[in-house]
C-alpha positions as YAML, in Angstrom:
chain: A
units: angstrom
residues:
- id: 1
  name: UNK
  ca: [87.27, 141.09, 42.88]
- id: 2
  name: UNK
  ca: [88.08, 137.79, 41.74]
- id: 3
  name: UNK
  ca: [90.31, 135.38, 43.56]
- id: 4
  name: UNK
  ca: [92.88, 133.41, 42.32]
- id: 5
  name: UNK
  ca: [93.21, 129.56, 43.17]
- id: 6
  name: UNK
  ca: [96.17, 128.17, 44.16]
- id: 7
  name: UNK
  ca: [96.91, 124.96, 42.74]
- id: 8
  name: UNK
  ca: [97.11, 121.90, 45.22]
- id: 9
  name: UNK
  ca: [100.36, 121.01, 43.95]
- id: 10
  name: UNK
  ca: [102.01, 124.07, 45.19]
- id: 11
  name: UNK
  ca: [101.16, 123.19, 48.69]
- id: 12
  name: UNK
  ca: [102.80, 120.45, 50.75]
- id: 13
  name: UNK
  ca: [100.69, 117.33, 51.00]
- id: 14
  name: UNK
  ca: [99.88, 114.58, 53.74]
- id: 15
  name: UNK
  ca: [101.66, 112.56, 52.04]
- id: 16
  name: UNK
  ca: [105.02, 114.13, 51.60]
- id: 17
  name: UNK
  ca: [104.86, 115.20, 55.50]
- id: 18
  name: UNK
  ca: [104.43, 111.77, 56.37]
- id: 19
  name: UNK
  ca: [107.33, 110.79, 53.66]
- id: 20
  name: UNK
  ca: [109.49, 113.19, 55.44]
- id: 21
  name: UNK
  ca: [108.38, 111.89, 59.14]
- id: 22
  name: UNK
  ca: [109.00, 108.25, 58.10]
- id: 23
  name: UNK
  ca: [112.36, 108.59, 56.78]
- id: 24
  name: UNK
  ca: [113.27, 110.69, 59.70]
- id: 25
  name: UNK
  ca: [112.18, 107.85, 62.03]
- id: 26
  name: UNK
  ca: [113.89, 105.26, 59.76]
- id: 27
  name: UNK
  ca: [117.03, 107.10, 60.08]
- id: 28
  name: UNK
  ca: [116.73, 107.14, 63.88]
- id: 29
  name: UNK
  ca: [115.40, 103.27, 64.50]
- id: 30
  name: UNK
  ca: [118.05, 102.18, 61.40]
- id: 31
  name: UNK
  ca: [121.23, 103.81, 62.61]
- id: 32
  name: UNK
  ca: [120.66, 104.24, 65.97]
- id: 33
  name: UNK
  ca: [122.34, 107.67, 65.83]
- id: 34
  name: UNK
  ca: [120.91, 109.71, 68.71]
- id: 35
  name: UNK
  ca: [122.74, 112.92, 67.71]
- id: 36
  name: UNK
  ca: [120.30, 114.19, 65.78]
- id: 37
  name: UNK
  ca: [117.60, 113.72, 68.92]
- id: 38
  name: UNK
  ca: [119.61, 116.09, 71.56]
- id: 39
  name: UNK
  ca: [121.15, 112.75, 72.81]
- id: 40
  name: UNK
  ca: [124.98, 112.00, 72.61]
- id: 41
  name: UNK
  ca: [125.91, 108.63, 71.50]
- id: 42
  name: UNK
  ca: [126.59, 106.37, 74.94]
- id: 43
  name: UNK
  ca: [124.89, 108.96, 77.39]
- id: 44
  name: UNK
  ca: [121.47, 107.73, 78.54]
- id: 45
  name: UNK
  ca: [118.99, 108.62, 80.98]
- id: 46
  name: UNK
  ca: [117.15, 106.25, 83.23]
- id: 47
  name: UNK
  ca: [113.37, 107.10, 83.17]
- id: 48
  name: UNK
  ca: [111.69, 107.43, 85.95]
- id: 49
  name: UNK
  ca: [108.38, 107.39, 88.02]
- id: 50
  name: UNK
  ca: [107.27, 110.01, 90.35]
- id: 51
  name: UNK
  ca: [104.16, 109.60, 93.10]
- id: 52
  name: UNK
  ca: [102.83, 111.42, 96.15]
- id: 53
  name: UNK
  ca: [100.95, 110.26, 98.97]
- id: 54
  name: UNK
  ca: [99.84, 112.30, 102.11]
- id: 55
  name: UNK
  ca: [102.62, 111.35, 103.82]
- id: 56
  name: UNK
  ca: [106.06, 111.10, 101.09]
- id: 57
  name: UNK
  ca: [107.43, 111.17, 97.32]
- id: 58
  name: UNK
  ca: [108.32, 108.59, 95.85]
- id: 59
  name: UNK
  ca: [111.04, 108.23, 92.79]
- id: 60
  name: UNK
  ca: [111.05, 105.37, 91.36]
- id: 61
  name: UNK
  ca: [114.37, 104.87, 88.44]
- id: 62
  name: UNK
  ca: [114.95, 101.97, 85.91]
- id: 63
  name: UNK
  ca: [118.63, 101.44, 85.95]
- id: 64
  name: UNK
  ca: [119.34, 97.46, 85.57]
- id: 65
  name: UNK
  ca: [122.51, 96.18, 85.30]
- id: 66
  name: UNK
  ca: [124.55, 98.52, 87.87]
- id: 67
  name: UNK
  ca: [126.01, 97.87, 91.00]
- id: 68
  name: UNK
  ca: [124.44, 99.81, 94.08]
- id: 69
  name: UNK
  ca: [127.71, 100.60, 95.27]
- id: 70
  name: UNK
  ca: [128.03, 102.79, 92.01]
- id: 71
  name: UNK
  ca: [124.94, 104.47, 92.28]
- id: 72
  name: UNK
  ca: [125.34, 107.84, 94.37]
- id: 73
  name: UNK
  ca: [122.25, 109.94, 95.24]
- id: 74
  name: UNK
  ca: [122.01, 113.30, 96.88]
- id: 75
  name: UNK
  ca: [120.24, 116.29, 97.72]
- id: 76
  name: UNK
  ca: [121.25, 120.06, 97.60]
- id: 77
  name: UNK
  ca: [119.30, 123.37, 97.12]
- id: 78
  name: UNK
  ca: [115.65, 121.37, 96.74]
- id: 79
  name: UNK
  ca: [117.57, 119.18, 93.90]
- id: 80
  name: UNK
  ca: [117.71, 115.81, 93.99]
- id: 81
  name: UNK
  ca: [120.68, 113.87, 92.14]
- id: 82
  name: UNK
  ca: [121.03, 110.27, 91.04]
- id: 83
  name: UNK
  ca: [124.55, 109.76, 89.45]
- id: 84
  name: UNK
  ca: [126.34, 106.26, 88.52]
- id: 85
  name: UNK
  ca: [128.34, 104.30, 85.77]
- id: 86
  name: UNK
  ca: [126.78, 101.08, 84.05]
- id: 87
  name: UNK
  ca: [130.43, 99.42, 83.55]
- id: 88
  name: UNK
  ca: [130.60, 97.60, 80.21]
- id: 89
  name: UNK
  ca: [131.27, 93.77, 80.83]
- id: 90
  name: UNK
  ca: [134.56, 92.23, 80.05]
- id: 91
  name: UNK
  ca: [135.74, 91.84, 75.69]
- id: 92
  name: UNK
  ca: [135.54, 88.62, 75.16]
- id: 93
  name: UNK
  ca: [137.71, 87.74, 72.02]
- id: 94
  name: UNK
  ca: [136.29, 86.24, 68.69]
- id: 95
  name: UNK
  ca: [132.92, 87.48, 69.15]
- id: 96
  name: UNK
  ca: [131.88, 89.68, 66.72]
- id: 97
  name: UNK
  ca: [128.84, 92.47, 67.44]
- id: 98
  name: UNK
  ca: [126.30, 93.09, 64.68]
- id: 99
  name: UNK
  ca: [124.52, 95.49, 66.92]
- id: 100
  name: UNK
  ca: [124.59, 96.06, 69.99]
- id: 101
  name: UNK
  ca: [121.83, 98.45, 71.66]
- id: 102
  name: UNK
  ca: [122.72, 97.88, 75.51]
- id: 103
  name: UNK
  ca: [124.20, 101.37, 76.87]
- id: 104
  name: UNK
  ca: [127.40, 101.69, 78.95]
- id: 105
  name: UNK
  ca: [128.53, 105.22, 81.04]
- id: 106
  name: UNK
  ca: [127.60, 107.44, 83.46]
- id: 107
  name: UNK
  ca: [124.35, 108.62, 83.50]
- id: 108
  name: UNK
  ca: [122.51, 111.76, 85.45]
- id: 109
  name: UNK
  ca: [119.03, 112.62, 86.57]
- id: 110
  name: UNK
  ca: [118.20, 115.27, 88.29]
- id: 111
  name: UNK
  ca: [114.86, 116.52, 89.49]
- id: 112
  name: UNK
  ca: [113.56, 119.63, 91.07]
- id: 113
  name: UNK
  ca: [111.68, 118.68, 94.91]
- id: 114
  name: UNK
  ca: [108.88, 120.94, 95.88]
- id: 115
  name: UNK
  ca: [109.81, 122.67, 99.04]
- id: 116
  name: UNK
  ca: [107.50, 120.62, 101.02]
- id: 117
  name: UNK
  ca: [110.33, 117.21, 101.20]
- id: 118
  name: UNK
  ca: [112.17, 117.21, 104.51]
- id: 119
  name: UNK
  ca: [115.74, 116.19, 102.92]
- id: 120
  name: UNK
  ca: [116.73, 114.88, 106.37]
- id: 121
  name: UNK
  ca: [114.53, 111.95, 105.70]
- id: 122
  name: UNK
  ca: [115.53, 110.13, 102.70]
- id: 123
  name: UNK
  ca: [115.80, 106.32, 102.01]
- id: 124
  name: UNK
  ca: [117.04, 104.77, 99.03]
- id: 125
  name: UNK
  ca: [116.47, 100.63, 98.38]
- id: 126
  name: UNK
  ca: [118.02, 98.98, 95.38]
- id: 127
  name: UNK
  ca: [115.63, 95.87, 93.72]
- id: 128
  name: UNK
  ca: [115.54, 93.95, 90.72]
- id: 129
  name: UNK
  ca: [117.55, 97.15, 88.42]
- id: 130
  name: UNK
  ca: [114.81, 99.49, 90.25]
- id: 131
  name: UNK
  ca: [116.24, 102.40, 92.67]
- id: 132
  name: UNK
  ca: [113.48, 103.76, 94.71]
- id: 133
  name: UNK
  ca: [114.23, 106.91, 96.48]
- id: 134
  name: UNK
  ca: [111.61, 107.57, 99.44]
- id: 135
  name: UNK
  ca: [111.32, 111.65, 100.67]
- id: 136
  name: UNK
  ca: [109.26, 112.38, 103.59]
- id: 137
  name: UNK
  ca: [107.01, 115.34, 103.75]
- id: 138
  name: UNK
  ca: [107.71, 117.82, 106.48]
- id: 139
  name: UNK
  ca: [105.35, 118.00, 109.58]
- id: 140
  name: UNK
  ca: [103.97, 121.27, 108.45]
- id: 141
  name: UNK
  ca: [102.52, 120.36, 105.25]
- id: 142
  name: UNK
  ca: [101.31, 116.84, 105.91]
- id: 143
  name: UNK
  ca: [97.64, 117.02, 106.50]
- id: 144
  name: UNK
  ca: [95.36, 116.80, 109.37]
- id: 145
  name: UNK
  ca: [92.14, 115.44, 110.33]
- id: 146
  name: UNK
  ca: [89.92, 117.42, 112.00]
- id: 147
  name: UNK
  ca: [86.81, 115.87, 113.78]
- id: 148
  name: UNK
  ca: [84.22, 118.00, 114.43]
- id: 149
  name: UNK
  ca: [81.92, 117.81, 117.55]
- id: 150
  name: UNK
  ca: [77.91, 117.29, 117.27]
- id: 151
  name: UNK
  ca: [76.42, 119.92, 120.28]
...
């Protein structure tokens, strides 16, 4: 019952996976071509933080460079929505881009609220390119303290 050996050279190496990685990576850094990534070219999505406390949510999304007034936030079925347009400044003639990595368009977020948010009480303040979107617990699931009495 003998085995046979396959030879190492037969098998993809390290090396060639990283080969393949890099130029992947250089292709995406290089051209800047998001198409490949699930991204269209132009769309973007403003990350964001999310954090609880006792008492509320908080949602806290980068988007610098946009006017409040085009910023429009709701709620609907548990589903919060941030929608707006980052309006591309004036052409300015003679200047020439090289590259230009700054995104203009509308953008979307969406994200899914646990049942627990009371979307009666919502508050939204605009600061510095950061939208933070405050969503109150409801009564019922906030916690209580209870003391308990030495006989």
């Amino acid at each position: 019952m003998a085995r046979e050996l396959i030879k190492w050279s037969h098998l993809p190496t390290i090396s060639s996976l990283q080969n393949e990685m890099n130029r992947m990576l250089d292709r995406f850094f290089k051209s800047g071509d998001l198409s490949d990534f699930g991204m269209e070219t132009g769309a973007w999505i403003p990350p964001i933080d999310l954090a609880e406390t006792d008492e509320k949510f908080v949602i806290k999304a980068e988007i610098p460079g946009i006017d409040p007034k085009e910023i429009d936030i709701s709620v609907k079925d548990n589903i919060l929505l941030i929608k707006g347009e980052k309006q591309e400044e004036k052409e300015e003639k003679g200047k020439n881009y090289y590259r230009m990595e700054r995104r203009y368009g509308g953008f979307s977020r969406s994200i899914d609220l646990p049942s627990s948010v009371d979307t009666n009480k919502v508050a939204a303040e605009y600061k510095n390119g950061v939208l933070e979107i405050t969503l109150q617990k409801k009564e019922a699931v906030k916690p209580k303290q209870i003391n308990v009495k030495v006989s």
